[in-house]
LUMZA-914373 format. One record per residue (C-alpha): residue in three letters; x, y, z. Coordinates in Angstrom, 2 decimals. Layout:
% residues N
[rec ala [X Y Z]];
...
% end
This chain:
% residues 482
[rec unk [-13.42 29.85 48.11]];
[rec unk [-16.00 31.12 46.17]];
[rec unk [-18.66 28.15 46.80]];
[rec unk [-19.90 25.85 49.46]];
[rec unk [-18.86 21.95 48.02]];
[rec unk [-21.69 20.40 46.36]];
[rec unk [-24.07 17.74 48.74]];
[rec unk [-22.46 14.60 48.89]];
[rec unk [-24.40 11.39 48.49]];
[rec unk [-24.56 9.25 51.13]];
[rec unk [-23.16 5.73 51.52]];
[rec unk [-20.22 6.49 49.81]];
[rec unk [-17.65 4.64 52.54]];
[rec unk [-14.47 5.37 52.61]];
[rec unk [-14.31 7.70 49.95]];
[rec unk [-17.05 9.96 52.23]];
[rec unk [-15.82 13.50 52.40]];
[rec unk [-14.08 15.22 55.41]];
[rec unk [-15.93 18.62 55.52]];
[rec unk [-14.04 20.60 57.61]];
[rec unk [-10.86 20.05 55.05]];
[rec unk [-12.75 19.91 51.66]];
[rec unk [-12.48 23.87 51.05]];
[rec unk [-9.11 24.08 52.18]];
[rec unk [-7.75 21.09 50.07]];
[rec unk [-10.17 22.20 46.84]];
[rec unk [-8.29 25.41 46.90]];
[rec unk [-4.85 23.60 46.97]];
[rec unk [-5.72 21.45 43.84]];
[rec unk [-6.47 25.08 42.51]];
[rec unk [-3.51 26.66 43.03]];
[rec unk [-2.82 30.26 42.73]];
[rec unk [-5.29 33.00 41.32]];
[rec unk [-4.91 33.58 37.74]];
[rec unk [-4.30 37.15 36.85]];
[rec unk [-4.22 36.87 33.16]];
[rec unk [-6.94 35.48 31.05]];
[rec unk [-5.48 35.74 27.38]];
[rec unk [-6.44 32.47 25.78]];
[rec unk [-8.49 32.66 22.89]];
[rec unk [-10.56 29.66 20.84]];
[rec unk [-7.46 28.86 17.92]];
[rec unk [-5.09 29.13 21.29]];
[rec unk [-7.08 26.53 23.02]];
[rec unk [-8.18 24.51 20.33]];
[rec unk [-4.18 23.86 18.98]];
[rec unk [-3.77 23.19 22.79]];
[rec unk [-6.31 20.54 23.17]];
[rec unk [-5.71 18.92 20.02]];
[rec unk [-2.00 18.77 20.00]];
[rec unk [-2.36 16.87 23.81]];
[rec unk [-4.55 14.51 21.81]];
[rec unk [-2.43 13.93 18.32]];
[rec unk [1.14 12.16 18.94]];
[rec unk [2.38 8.62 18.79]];
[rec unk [-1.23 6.75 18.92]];
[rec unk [-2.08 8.25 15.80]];
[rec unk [1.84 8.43 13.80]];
[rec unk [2.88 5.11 15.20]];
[rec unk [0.23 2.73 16.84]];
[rec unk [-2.10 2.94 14.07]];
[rec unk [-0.02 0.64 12.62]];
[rec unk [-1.13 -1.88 15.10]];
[rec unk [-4.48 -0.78 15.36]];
[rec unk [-5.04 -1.42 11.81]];
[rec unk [-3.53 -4.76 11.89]];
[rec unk [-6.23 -6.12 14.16]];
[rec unk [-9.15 -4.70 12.59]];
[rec unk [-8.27 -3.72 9.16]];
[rec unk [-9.91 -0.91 7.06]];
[rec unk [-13.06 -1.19 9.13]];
[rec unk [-10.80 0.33 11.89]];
[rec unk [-12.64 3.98 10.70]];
[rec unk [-15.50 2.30 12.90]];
[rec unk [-13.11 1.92 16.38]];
[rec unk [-12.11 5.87 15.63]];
[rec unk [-16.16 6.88 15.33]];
[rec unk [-16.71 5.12 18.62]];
[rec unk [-13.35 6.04 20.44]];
[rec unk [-13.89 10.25 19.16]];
[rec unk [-17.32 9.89 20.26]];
[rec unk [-16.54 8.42 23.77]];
[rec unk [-13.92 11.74 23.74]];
[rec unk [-16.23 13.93 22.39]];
[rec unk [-18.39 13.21 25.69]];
[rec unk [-15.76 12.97 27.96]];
[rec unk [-14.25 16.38 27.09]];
[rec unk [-17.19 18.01 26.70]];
[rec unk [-18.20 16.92 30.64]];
[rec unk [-14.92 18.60 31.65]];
[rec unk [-15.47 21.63 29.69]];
[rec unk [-18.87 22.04 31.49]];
[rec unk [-17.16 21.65 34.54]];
[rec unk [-14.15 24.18 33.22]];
[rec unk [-16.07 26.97 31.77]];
[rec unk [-19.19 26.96 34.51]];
[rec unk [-15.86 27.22 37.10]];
[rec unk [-12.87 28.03 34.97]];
[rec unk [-10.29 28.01 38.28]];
[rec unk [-6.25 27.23 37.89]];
[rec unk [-6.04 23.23 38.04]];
[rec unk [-6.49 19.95 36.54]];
[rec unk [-10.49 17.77 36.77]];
[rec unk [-8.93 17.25 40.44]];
[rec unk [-10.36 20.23 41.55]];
[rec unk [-13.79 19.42 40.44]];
[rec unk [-13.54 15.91 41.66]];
[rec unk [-12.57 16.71 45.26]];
[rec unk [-15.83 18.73 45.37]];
[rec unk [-18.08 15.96 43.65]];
[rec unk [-16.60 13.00 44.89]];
[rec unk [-14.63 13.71 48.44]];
[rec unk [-10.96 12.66 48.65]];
[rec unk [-10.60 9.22 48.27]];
[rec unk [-11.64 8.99 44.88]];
[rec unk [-9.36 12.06 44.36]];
[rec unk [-6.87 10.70 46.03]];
[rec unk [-6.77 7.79 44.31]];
[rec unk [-7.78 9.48 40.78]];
[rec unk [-4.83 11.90 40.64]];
[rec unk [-1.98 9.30 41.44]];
[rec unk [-3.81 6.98 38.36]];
[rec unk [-3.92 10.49 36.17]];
[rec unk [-0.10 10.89 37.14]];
[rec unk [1.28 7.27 36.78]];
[rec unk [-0.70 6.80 33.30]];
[rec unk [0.89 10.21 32.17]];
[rec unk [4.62 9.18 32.81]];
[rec unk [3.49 5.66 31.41]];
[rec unk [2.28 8.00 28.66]];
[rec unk [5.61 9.92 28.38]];
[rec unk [7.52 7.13 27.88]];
[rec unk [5.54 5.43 25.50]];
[rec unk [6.20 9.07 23.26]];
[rec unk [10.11 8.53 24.39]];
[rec unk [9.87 5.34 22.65]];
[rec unk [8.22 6.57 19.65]];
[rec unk [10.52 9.25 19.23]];
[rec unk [13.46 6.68 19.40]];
[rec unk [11.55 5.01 17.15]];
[rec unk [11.37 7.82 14.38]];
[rec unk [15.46 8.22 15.52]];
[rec unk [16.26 4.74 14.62]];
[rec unk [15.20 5.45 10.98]];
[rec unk [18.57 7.69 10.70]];
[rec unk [20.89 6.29 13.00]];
[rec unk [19.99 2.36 12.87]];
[rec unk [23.29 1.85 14.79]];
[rec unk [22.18 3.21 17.87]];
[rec unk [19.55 1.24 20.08]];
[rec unk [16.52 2.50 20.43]];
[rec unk [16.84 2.97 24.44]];
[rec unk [19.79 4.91 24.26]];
[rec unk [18.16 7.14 21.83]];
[rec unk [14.46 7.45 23.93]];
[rec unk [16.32 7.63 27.45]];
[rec unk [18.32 10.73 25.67]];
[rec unk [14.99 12.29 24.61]];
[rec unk [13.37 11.86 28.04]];
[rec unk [16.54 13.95 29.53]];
[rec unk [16.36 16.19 27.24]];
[rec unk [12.63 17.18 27.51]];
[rec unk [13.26 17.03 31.87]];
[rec unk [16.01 19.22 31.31]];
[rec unk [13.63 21.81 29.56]];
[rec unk [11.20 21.54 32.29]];
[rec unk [13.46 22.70 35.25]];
[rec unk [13.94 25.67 33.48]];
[rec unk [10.85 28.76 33.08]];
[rec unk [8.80 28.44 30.38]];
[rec unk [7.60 31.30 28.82]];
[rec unk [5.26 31.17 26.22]];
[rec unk [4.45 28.21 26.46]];
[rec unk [0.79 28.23 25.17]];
[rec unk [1.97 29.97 21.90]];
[rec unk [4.86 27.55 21.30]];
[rec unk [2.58 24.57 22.00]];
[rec unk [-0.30 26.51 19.90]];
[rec unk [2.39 26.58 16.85]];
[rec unk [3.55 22.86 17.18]];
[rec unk [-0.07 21.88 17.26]];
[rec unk [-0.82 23.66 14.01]];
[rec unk [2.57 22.21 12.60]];
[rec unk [1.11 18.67 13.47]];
[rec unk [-2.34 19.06 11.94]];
[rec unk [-1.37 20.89 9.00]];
[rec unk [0.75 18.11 8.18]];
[rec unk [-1.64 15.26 8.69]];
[rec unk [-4.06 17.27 6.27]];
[rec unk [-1.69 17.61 3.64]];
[rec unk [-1.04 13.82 3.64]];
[rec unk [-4.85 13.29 3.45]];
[rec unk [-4.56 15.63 0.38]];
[rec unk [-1.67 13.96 -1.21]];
[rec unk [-3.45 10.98 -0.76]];
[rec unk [-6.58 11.94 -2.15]];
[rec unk [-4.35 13.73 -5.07]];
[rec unk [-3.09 9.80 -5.68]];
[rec unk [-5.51 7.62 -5.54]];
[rec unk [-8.55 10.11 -7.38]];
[rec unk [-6.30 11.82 -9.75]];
[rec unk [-3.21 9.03 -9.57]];
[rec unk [-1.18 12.50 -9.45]];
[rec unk [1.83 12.13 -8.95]];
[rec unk [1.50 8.19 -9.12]];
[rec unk [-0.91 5.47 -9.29]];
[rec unk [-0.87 3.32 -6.80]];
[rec unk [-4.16 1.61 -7.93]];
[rec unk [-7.78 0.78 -7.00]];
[rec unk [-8.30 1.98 -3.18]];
[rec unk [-11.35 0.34 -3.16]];
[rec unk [-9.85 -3.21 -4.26]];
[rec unk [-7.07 -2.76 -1.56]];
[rec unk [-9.72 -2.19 1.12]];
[rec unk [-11.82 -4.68 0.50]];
[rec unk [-8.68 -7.28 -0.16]];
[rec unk [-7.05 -9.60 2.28]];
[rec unk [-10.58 -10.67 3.93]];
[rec unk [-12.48 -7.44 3.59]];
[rec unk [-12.99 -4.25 5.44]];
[rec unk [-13.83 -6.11 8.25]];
[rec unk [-10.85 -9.04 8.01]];
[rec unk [-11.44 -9.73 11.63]];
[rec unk [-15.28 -8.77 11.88]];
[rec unk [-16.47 -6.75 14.53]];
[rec unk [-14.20 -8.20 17.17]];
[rec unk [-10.97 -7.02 15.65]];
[rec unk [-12.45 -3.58 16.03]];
[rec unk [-13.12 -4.56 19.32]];
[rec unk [-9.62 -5.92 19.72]];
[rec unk [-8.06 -2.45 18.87]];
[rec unk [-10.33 0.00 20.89]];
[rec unk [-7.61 0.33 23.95]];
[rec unk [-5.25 1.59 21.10]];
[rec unk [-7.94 3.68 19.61]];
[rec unk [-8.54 5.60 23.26]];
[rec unk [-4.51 5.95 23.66]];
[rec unk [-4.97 7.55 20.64]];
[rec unk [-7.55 9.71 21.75]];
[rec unk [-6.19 10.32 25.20]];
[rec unk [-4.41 13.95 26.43]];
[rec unk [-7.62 15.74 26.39]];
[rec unk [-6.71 17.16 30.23]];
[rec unk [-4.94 20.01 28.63]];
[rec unk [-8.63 22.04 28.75]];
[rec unk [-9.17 21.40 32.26]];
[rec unk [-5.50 22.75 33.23]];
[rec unk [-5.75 25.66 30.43]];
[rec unk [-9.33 26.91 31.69]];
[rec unk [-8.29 29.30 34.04]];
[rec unk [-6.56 31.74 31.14]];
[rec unk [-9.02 31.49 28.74]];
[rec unk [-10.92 34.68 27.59]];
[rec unk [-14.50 33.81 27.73]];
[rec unk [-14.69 30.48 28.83]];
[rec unk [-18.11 29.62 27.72]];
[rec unk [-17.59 30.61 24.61]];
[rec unk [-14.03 29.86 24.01]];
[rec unk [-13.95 26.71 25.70]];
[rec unk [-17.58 25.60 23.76]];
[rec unk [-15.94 26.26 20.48]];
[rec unk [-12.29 24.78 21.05]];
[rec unk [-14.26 21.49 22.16]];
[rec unk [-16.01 21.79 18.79]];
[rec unk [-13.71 22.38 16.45]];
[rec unk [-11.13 19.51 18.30]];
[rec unk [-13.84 17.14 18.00]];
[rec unk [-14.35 17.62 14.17]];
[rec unk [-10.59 17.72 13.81]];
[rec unk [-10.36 14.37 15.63]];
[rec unk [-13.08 12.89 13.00]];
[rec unk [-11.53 14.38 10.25]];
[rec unk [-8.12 13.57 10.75]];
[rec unk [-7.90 10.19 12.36]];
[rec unk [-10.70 8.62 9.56]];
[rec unk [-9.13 10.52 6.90]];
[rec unk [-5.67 8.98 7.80]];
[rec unk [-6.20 5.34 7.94]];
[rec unk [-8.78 4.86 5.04]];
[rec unk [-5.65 6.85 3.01]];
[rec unk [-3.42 4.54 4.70]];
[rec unk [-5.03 1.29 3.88]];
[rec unk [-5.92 2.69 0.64]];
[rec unk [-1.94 3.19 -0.18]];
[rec unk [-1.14 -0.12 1.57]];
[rec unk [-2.78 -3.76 2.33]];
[rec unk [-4.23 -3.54 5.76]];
[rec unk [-1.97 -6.70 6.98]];
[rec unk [1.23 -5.39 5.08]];
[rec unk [1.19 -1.91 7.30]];
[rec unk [3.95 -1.63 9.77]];
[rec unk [3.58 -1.88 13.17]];
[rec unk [6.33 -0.52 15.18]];
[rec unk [9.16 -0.36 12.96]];
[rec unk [8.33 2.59 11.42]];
[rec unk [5.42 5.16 10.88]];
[rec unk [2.59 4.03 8.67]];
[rec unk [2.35 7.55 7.41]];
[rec unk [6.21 7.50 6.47]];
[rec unk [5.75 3.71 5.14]];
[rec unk [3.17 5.14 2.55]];
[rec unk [5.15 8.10 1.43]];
[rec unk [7.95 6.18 0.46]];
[rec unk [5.15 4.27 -2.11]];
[rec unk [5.78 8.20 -3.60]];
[rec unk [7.98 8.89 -6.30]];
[rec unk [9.65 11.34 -3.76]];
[rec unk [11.76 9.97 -1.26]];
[rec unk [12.76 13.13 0.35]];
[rec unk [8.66 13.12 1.77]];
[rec unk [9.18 10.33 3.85]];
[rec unk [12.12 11.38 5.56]];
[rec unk [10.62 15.34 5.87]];
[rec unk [7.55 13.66 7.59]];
[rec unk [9.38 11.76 9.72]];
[rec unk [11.07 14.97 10.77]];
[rec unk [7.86 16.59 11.28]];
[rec unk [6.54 13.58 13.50]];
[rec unk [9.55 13.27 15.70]];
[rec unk [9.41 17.45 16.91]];
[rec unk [5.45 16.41 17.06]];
[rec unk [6.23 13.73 19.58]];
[rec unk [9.14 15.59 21.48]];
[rec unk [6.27 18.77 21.63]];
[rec unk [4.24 16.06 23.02]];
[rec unk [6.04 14.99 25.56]];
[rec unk [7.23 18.33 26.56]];
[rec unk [3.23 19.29 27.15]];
[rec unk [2.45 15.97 28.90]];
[rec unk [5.43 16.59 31.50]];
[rec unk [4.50 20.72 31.75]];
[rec unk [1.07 19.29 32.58]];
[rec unk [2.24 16.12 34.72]];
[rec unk [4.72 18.30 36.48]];
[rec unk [1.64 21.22 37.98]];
[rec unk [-0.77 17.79 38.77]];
[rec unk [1.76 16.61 41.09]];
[rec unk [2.33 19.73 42.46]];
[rec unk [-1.56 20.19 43.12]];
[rec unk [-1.25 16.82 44.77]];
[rec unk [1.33 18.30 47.31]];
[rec unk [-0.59 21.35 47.87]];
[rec unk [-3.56 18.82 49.01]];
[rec unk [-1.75 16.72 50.95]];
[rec unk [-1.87 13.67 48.78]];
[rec unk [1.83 14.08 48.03]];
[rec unk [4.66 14.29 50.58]];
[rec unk [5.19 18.55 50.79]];
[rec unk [8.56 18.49 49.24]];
[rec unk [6.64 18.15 46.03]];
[rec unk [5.47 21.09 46.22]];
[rec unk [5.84 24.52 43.61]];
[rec unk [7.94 26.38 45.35]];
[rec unk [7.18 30.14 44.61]];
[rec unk [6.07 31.19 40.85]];
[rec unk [8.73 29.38 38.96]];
[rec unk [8.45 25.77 37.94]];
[rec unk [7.55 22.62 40.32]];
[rec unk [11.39 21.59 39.84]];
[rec unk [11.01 18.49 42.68]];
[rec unk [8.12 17.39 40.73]];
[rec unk [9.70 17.49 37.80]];
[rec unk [12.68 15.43 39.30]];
[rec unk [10.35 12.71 40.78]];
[rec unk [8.50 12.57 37.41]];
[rec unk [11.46 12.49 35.42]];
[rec unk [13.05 10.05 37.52]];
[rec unk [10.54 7.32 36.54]];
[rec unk [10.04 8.32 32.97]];
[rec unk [13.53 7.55 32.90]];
[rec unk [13.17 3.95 34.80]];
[rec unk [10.20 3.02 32.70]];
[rec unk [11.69 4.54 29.46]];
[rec unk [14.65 1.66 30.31]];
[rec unk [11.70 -0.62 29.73]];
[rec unk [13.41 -0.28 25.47]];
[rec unk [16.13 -2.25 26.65]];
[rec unk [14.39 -5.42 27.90]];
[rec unk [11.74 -5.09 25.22]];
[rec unk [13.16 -3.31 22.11]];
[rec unk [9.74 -5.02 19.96]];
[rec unk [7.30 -4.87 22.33]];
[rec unk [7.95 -2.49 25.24]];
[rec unk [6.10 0.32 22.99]];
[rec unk [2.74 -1.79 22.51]];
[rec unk [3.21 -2.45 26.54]];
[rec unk [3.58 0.94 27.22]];
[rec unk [0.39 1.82 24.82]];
[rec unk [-1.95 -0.64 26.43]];
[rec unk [-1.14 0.19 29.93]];
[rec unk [-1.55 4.12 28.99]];
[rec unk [-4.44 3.41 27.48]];
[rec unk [-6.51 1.31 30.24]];
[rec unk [-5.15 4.16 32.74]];
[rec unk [-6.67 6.70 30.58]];
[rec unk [-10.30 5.23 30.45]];
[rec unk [-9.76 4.88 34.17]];
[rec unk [-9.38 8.54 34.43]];
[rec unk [-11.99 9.40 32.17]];
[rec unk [-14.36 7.37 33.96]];
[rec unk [-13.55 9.50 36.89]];
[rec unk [-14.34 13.02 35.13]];
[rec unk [-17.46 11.55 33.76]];
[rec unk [-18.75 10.54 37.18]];
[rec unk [-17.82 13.80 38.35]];
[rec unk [-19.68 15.60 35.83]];
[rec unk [-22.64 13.66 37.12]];
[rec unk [-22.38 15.01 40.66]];
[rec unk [-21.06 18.22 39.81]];
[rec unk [-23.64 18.97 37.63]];
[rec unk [-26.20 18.68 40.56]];
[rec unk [-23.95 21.33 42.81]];
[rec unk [-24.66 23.82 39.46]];
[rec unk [-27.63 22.97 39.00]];
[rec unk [-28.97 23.84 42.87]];
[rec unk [-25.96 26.61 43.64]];
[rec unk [-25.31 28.15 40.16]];
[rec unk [-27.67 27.85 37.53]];
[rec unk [-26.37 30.91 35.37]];
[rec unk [-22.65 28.87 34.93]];
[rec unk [-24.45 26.36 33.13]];
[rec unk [-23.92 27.96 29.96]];
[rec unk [-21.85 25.03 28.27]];
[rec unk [-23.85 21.13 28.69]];
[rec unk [-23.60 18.12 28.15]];
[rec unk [-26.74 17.36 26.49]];
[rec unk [-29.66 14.97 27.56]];
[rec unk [-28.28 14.70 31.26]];
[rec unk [-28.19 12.58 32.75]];
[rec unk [-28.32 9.56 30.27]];
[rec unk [-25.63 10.44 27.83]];
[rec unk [-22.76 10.92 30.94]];
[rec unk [-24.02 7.04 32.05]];
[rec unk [-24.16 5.98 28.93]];
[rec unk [-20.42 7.18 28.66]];
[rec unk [-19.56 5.07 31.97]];
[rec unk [-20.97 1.94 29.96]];
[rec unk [-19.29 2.87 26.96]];
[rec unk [-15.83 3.67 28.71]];
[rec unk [-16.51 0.19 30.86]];
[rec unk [-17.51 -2.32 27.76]];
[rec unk [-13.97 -1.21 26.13]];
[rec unk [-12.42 -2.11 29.12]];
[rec unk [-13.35 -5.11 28.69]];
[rec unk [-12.20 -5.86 24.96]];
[rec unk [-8.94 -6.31 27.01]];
[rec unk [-8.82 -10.63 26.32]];
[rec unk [-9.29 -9.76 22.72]];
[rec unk [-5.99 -9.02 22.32]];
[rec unk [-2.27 -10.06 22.46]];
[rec unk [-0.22 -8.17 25.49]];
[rec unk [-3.23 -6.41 27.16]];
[rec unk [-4.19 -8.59 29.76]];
[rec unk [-1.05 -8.00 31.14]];
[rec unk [-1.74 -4.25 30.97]];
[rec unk [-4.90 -4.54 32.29]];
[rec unk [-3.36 -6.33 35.27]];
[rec unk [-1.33 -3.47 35.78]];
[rec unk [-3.54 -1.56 35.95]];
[rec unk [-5.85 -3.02 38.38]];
[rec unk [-2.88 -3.05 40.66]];
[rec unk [-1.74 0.09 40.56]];
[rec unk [-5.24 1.09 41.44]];
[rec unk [-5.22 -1.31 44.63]];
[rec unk [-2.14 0.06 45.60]];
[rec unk [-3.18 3.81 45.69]];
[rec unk [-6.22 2.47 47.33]];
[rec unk [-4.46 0.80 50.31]];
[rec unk [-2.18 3.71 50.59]];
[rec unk [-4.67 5.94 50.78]];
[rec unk [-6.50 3.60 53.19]];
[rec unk [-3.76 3.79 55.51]];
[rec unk [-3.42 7.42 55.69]];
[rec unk [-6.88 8.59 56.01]];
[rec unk [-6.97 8.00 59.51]];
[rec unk [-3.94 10.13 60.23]];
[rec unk [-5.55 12.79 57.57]];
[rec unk [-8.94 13.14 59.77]];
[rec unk [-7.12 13.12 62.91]];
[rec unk [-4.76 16.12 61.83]];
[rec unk [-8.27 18.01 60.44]];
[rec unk [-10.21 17.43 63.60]];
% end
């Protein structure tokens, strides 16, 4: 490997690191040498923000905006500036070491392997949680058309379809994903135009007075302060998917400079687009009349349009956004568990065999997207609220993690490599720890809302149980390295 493994702090128990392993086991988390490096900033920056846009913004709005009303523009400042943070800490990480695998790499390094251990399973149980929460959207946006057919047929058909994809080679697959990331932004700007075209210029209908239908109903604020509060773990699904950089780094022409700018321009895309949507939304439609899983808000307000082929073209355009989604999230989900083979924190059989794709990964994964997507059956109303919750608490979990590695790995750079340290995060180290308050304190809006204690419970013991497991193998892990 290139570098000795940053110091270690002391006191750190039993996540301490094992020394004579940590090079081998950083360079399994990194994979392969990459031999091309063709990814340039409008590559990258589709990338990053089409892992970020899919079913929290086209479908659990709805439900964000039902707890907090209008004023929910306020939950997306906080929840893009948390992201803004967090993804800028892994693209310091990324560009000062742009090497072939996901934050893991950086986080064995910083923080040893228990919290890596630990850290990747969370990264790849949230992501199928993840993937099956887009399965149910997509069944979802289905239903609309074929209202016959349950919603868990339809979603378990999806998730077989896009693990069918994934045992095959993908080629191209930055440019395809580049192309249905443009697809989904460009049409989330055009409804902020349309909307702006309707309610400034009531072209091509008036729908009347946006400010009287933001402030009706109770106000921007129907719920004060602590409905925004209430939505924030929907906000930071919403937000969530940002991984796609770390994973992406290694092909990227430039990585300073790409990766700087991609960060950029996602971050003002984020702003843009998320605000832009839901004060057009609420504008268009009484903050406690928006749907909430039924249907897309942003379909729900085109129909108010005196074209009803806009609705249903949308809806098309959502669904393929969705499906793209999940395609990227089990591409991605698919390589982390194969890292987590290659470093012994998988059993070996998960493993990429050769250059072509991690196919026994890709079964194991798809196998429980497929168990949890059943989740539709028992739940048809609420299994995609579930699934959104527990994504999102596993998300801030995993964020935490990359912040706190940013901390430590930032001191390895600092003493080792000063002239990688081209790309910051500004005013370290206060801004990463006030992240790690930030990311806890919306962790613990959790009671303020129905169905996420639950969640949160889930959570919590999925993290005890990758704990304990890793707990009972370290011993056999140090005896095998000594």
């Amino acid at each position: 490997m290139r570098e000795s493994p940053p110091g270690q702090a002391r006191g750190m128990g039993i996540f301490s690191r094992d020394r004579a392993t940590q090079s081998r086991l950083s360079r399994s988390y990194a994979g392969k040498s990459v031999h091309t490096k063709d990814l340039r900033t409008p590559q990258l920056t589709m990338m990053t923000i089409g892992g970020i846009i899919g079913s929290g913004l086209f479908l659990a709005s709805g439900q964000a905006v039902r707890l907090a009303g209008p004023g929910l523009i306020l939950g997306y400042l906080i929840g893009a500036t948390a992201m803004a943070i967090e993804v800028t800490a892994l693209a310091e990480m990324s560009a000062a070491d742009p090497e072939k695998g996901s934050f893991l790499v950086y986080s064995r390094r910083a923080l040893g392997p228990g919290f890596t251990f630990v850290a990747g399973w969370i990264f790849w149980f949230s992501s199928v949680l993840n993937l099956a929460a887009e399965a149910t959207a997509a069944g979802i946006f289905t239903h609309v058309w074929l209202p016959n057919l349950p919603t868990w047929v339809i979603s378990t058909a999806f998730s077989l379809v896009i693990v069918g994809i994934n045992f095959l080679t993908v080629k191209g697959f930055g440019e395809v994903e580049s192309a249905m990331s443009f697809i989904k932004v460009g049409a989330v700007t055009l409804f902020i135009v349309l909307l702006a075209l309707v309610l400034f210029a009531g072209w091509p209908v008036h729908v009347g007075n946006a400010a009287a239908t933001w402030t009706a109903s109770g106000g921007f604020f129907p719920h004060g302060l602590r409905g925004v509060a209430a939505a924030m773990i929907l906000v930071m699904f919403s937000m969530s998917g940002t991984g796609v950089l770390g994973l992406a780094a290694a092909s990227v022409l430039q990585p300073e400079r790409t990766i700087g700018r991609a960060v950029r321009y996602s971050v003002i895309l984020v702003y843009l687009l998320y605000i832009g949507s839901v004060l057009g939304i609420t504008a268009v439609i009484a903050w406690n009349k928006v749907p909430t899983t039924g249907v897309s808000p942003f379909v729900a307000v085109l129909h108010r349009l005196p074209w009803p082929i806009a609705g249903q073209i949308f809806n098309v355009v959502i669904l393929l956004a969705v499906l793209s989604a999940m395609n990227a999230g089990l591409f991605s989900t698919d390589r982390v568990m194969a890292g987590l083979s290659k470093a012994e924190d998988a059993p070996a059989w998960l493993g990429q065999k050769g250059d072509g794709p991690p196919r026994a990964a890709n079964a194991a994964t798809g196998s429980l997207l497929i168990v949890v997507t059943l989740l539709t059956y028992f739940l048809p109303k609420t299994a995609f609220l579930y699934l959104v919750t527990a994504t999102g608490f596993q998300a801030l979990f995993v964020w935490l993690i990359i912040v706190l590695t940013q901390i430590y790995y930032r001191r390895h750079l600092q003493k080792e490599h000063p002239d990688r340290l081209r790309l910051k995060v500004p005013w370290y180290p206060w801004l990463s720890i006030l992240e790690l308050v930030l990311l806890v304190a919306i962790i613990a809006t959790a009671p303020l809302a129905p169905r996420q204690m639950l969640s949160l419970g889930l959570g919590v013991a999925v993290t005890v149980i990758f704990l304990a497991v890793y707990l009972v193998i370290r011993p056999r892990r140090q005896r095998s390295a000594a």
